[in-house]
KEVO-321236 format. One record per residue: residue number from 1; z, y, x of N, C-alpha, C in turn. Coordinates in Angstrom, 2 decimals, decimal comma, m for minus. Atoms other than C-alpha are relative to their C-alpha. Last residue first. Layout:
% KEVO-321236
nr=NUM	n_Z=Z	n_Y=Y	n_X=X	ca_Z=Z	ca_Y=Y	ca_X=X	c_Z=Z	c_Y=Y	c_X=X
...
***
This chain:
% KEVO-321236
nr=72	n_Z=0,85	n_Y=0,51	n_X=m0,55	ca_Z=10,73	ca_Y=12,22	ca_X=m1,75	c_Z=m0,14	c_Y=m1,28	c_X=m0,66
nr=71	n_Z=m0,46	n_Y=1,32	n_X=m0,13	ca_Z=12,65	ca_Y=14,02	ca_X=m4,24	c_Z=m0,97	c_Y=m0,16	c_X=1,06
nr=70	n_Z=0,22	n_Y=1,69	n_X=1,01	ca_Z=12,22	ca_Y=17,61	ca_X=m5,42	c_Z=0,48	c_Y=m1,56	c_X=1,35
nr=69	n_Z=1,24	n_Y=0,02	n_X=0,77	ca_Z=11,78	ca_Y=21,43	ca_X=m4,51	c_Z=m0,14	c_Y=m1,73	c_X=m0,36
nr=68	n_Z=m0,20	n_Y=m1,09	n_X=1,05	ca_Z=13,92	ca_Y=21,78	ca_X=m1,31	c_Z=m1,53	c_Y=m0,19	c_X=m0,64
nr=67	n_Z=0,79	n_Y=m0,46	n_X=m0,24	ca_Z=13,91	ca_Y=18,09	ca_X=1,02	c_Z=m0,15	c_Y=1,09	c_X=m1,23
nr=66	n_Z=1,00	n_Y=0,05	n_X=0,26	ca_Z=17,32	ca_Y=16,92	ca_X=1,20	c_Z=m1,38	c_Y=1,02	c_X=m0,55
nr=65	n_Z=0,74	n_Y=0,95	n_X=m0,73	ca_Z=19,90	ca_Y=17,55	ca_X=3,49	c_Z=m1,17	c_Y=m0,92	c_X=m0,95
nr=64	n_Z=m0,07	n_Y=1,30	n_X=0,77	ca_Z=21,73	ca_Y=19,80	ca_X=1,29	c_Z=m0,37	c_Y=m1,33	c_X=0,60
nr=63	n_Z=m1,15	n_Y=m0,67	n_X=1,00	ca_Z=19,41	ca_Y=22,69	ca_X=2,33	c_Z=0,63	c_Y=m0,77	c_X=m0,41
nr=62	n_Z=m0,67	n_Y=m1,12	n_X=m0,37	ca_Z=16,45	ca_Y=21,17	ca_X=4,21	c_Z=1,05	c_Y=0,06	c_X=m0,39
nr=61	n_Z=0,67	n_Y=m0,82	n_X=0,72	ca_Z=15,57	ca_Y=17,64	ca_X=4,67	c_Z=0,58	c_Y=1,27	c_X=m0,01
nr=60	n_Z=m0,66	n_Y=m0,42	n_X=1,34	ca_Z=15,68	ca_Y=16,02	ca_X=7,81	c_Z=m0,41	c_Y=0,11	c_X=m1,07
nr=59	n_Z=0,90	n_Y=0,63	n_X=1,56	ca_Z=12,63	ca_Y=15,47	ca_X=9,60	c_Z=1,43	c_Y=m0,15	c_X=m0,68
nr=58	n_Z=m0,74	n_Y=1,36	n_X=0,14	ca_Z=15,13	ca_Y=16,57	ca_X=12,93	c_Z=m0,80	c_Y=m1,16	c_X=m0,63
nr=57	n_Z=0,86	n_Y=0,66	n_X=m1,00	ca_Z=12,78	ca_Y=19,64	ca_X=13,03	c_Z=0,68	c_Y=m1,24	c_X=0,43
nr=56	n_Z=0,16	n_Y=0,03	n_X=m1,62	ca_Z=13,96	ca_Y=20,12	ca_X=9,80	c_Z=m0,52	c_Y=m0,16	c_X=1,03
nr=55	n_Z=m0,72	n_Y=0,42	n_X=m0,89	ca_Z=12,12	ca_Y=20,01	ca_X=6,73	c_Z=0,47	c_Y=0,79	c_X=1,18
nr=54	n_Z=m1,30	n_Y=0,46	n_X=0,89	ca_Z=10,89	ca_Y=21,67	ca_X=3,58	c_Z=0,75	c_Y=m0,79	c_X=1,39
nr=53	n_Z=m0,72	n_Y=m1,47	n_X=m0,25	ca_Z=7,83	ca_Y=23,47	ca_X=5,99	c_Z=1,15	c_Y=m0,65	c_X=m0,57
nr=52	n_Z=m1,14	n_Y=0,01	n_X=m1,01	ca_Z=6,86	ca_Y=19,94	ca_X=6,01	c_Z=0,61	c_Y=1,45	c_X=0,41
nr=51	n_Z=0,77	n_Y=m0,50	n_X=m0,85	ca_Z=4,98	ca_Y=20,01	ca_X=2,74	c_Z=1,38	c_Y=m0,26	c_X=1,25
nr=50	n_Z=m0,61	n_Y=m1,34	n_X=m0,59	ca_Z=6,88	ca_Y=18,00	ca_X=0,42	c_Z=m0,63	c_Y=0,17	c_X=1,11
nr=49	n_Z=0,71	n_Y=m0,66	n_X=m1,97	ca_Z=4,67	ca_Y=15,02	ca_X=m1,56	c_Z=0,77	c_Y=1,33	c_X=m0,01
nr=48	n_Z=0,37	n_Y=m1,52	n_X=m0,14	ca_Z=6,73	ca_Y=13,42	ca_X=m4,63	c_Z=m0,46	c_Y=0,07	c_X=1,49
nr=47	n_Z=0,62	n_Y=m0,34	n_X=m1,28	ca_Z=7,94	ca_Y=9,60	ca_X=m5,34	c_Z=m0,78	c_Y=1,69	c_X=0,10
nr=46	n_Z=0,17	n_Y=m1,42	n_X=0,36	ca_Z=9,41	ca_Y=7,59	ca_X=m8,15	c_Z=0,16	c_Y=0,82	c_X=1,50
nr=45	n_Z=m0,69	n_Y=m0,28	n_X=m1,02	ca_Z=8,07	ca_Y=4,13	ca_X=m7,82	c_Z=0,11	c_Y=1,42	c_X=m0,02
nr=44	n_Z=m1,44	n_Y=m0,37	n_X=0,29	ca_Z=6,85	ca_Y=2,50	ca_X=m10,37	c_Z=1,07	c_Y=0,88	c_X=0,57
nr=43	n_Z=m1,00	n_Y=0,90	n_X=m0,25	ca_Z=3,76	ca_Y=1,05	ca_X=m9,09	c_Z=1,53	c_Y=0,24	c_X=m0,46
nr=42	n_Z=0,56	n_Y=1,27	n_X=1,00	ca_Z=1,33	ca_Y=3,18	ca_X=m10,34	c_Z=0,96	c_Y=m0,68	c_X=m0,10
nr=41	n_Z=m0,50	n_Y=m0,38	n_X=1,11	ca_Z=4,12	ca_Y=6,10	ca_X=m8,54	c_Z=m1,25	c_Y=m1,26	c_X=m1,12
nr=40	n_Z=m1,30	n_Y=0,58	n_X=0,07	ca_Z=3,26	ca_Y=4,11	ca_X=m5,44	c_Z=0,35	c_Y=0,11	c_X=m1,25
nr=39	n_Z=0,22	n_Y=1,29	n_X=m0,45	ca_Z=m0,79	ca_Y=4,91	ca_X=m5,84	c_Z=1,32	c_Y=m0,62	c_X=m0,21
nr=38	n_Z=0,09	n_Y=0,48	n_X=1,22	ca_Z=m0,35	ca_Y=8,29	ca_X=m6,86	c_Z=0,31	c_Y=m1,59	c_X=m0,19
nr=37	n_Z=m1,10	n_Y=m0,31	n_X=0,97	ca_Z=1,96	ca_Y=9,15	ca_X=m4,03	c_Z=m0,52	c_Y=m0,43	c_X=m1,39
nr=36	n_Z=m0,69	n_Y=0,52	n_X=m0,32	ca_Z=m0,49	ca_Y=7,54	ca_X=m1,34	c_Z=0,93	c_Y=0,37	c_X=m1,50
nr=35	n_Z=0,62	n_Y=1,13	n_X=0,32	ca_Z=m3,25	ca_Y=9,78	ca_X=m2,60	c_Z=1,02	c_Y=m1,27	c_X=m0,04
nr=34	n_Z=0,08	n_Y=m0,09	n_X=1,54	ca_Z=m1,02	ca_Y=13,08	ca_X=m2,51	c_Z=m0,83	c_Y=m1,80	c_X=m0,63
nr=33	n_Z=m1,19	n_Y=0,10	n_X=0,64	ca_Z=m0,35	ca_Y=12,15	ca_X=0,59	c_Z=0,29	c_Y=m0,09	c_X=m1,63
nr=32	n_Z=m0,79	n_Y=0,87	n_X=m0,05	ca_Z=m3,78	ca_Y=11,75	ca_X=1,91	c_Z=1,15	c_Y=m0,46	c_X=m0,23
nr=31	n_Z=1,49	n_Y=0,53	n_X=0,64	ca_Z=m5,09	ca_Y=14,94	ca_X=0,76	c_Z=0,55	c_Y=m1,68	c_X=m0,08
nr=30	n_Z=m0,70	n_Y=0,04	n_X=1,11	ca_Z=m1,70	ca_Y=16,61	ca_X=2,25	c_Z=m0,89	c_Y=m0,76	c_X=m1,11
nr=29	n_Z=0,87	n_Y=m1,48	n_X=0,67	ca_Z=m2,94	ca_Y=15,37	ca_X=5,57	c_Z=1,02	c_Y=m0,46	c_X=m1,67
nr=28	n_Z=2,11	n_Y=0,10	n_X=m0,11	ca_Z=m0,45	ca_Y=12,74	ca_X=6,94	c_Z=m0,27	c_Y=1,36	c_X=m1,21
nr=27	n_Z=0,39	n_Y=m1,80	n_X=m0,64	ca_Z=3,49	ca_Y=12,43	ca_X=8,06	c_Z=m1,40	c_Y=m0,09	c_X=m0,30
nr=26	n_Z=1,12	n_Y=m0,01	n_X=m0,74	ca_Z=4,57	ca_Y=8,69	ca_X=6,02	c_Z=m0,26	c_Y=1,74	c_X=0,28
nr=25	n_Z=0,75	n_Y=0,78	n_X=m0,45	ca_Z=7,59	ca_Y=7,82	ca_X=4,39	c_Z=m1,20	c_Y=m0,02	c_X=0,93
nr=24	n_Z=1,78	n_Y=0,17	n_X=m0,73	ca_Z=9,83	ca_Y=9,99	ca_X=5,03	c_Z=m0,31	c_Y=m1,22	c_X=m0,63
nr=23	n_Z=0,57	n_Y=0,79	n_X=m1,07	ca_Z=13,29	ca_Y=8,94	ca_X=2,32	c_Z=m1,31	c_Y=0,58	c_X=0,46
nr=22	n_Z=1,18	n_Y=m0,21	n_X=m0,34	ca_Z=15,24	ca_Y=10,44	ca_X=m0,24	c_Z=m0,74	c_Y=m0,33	c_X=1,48
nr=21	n_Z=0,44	n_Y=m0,62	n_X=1,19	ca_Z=18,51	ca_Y=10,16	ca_X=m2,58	c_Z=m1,65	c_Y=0,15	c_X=0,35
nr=20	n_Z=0,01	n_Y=m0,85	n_X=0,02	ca_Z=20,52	ca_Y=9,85	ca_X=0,69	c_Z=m0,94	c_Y=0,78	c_X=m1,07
nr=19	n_Z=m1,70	n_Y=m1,09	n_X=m0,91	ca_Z=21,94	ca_Y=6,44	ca_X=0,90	c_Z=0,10	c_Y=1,53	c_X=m0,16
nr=18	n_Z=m0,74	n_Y=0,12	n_X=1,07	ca_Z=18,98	ca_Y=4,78	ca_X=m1,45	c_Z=1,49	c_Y=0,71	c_X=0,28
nr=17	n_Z=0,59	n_Y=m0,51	n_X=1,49	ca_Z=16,00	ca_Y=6,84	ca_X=m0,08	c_Z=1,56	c_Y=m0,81	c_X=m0,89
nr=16	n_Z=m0,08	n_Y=m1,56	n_X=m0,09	ca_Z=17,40	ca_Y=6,01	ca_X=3,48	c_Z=m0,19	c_Y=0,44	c_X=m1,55
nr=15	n_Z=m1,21	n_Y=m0,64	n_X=m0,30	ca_Z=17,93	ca_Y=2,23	ca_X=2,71	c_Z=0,29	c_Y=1,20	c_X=0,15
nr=14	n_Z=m1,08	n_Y=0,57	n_X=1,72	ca_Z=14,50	ca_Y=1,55	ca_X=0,89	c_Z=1,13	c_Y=0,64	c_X=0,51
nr=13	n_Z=m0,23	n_Y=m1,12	n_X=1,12	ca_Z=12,99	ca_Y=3,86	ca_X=4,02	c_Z=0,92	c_Y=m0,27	c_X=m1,35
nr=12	n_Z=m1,11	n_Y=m1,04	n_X=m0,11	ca_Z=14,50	ca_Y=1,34	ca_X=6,40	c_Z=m0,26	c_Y=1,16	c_X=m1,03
nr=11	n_Z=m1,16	n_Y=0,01	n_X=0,04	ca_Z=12,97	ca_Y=m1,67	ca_X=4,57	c_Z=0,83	c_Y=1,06	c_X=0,38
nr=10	n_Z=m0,39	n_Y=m0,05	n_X=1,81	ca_Z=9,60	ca_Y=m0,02	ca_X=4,41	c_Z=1,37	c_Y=m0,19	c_X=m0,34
nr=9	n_Z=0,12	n_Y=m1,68	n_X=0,22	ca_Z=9,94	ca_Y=0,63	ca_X=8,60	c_Z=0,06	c_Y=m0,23	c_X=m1,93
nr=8	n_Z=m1,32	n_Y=m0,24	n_X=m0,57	ca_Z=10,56	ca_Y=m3,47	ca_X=8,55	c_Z=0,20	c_Y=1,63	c_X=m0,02
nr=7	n_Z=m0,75	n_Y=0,58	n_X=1,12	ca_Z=7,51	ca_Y=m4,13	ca_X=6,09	c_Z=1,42	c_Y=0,42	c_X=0,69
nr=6	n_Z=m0,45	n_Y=1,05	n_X=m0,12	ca_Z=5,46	ca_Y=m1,71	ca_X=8,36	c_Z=0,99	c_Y=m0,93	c_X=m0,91
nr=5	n_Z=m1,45	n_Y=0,30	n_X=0,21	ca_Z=4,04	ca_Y=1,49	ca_X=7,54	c_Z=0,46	c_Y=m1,65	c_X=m0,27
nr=4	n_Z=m0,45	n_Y=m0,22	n_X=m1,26	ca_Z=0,75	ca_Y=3,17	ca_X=8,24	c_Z=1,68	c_Y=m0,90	c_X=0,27
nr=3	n_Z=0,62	n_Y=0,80	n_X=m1,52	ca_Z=m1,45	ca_Y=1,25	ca_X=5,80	c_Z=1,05	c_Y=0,75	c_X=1,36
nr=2	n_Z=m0,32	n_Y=m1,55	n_X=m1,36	ca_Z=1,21	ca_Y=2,72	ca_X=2,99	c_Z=m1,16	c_Y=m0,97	c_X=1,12
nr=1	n_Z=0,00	n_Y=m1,20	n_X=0,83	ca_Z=0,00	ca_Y=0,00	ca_X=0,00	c_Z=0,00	c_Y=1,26	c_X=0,87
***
């Protein structure tokens, strides 16, 4: 489904997204994100694209420690 992302990198996002409400998954054009996000959300999966201005240079998220303006 993610071609960049490994079943063991999937497992750590499950755990980040369930510890902190939100998880990276993947850094790519916003063309490609948005594609990726329809694709998961088929699947059930509740999911949003944040530009990376919303992050740290950590990849944090901002304010709160997650990403301002919605969910990942």
């Amino acid at each position: 489904m993610v071609p960049t992302l490994t079943r063991s990198k999937a497992w750590e996002c499950t755990l980040a997204a369930h510890s902190h409400d939100f998880s990276t998954i993947a850094i790519v054009t916003k063309t490609t994100a948005e594609e990726l996000c329809m694709k998961l959300q088929k699947e059930g999966l509740t999911i949003s694209v944040a530009p990376d201005s919303n992050f740290k240079k950590d990849g944090e998220g901002g304010e709160g420690g997650a990403p301002q303006g919605g969910k990942k």
